[in-house]
N, C-alpha and C positions, 0 to 999 in steps of 0.2 A: 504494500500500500504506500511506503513512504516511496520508494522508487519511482512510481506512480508518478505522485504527488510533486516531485520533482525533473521528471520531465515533462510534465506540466508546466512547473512553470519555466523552465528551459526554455521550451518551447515559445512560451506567451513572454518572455522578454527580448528571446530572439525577433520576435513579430513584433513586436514595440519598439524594438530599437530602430526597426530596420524600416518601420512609418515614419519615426520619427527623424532620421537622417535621411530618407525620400524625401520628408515635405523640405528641412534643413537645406536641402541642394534646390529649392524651386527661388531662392531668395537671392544668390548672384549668380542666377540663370546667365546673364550676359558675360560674366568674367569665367564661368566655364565654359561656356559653348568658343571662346574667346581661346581657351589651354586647346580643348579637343579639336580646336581646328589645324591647331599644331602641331598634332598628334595623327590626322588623319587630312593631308592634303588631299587641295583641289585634285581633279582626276579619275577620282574613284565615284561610286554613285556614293557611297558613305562621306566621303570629303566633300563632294559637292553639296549635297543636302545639307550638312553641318554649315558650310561656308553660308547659302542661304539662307537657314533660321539666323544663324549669328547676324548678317546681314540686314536683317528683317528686322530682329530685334534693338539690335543698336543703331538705327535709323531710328523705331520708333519710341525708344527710348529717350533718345536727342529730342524730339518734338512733341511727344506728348509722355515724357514719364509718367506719369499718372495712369495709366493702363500697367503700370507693373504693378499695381497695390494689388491686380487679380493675381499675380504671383502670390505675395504676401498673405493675402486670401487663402490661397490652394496652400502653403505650407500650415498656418494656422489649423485648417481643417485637418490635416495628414496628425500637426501636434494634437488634437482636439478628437481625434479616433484612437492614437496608441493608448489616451488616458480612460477611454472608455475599458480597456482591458484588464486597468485593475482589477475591475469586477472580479472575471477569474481567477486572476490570481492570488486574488483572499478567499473567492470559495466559487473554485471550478462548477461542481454537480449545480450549485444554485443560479449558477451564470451563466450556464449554458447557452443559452439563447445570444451571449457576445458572441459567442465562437458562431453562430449558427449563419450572426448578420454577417461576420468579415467573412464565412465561407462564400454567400452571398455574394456579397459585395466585391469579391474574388472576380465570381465567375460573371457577371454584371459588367466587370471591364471590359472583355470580349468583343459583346457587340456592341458596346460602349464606342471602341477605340475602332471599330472595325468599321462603322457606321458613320459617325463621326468623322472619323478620319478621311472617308472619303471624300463628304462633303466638303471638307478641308482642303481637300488637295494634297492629305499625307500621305507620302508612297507607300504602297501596299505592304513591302517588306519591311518600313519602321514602323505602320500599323501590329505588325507582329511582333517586333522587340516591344510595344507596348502591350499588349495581350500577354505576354512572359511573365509580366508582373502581375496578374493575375492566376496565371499557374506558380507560380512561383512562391504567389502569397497563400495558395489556398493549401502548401503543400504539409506547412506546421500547423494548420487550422485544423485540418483533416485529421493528421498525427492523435492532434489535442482532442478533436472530438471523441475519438475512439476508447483513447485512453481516460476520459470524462468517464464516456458510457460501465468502462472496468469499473472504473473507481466506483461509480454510481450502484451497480452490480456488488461489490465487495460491501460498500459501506448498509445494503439494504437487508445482506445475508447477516451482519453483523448485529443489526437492529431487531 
């Protein structure tokens, strides 16, 4: 049970940390996109697209900064979800339902990015490295759920 009980929360601060340094990187969006262009020159479809957001952004950053507070915005929300996990991780079986939404909210990015993305004008293939992060995320949810259910299962034979 206590084995359990600690890859539980393994798990739910792995998923915590890693929303909360997602949202962390949306905040000098333009001074990264700025390193990885230098990391992935013009040439490639990956360097070119990179060189284009970068582009986009610091143009529209020069004229109207004020559209980057929706950066600011999206990190706030990403910090404003890993805090929702405490839940959990003071009592898993009771809180279930956290894990249940970011499983959710996992598989939601999908046709999210997929959908979106098109309308966008986002190439099909960085539509997918953003769908990743919803297989990616869903993949300690699922861990956690499972092992919720043990726990839940142990603690009911007990009672």
């Amino acid at each position: 049970m206590k084995k359990i009980q600690k890859n539980i929360r393994g798990l739910l601060l792995f998923f915590m940390i890693a929303l909360f340094i997602s949202g962390l990187t949306a905040i000098p969006a333009e001074a990264e996109l700025e390193i990885a262009c230098r990391f992935f020159p013009t040439g490639t479809a990956f360097g070119n697209w990179l060189d284009t957001v970068y582009i986009g952004l610091h143009k529209t950053n020069q004229q109207y900064p004020f559209l980057a507070y929706g950066y600011d915005w999206l990190a706030f929300a990403h910090f404003a979800l890993a805090l929702l996990f405490i839940g959990p991780l003071k009592d898993p079986v009771r809180n279930i339902w956290v894990i249940e939404f970011g499983m959710i909210a996992c598989l939601l990015i999908i046709p999210f990015a997929l959908i979106a993305g098109h309308f966008r004008g986002i190439p099909f293939w960085w539509r997918l490295i953003d769908c990743s992060f919803g297989i990616v995320g869903i993949v300690p949810l699922l861990i956690c759920h499972k092992q919720i259910r043990q726990l839940e299962s142990i603690n009911s034979t007990i009672e």
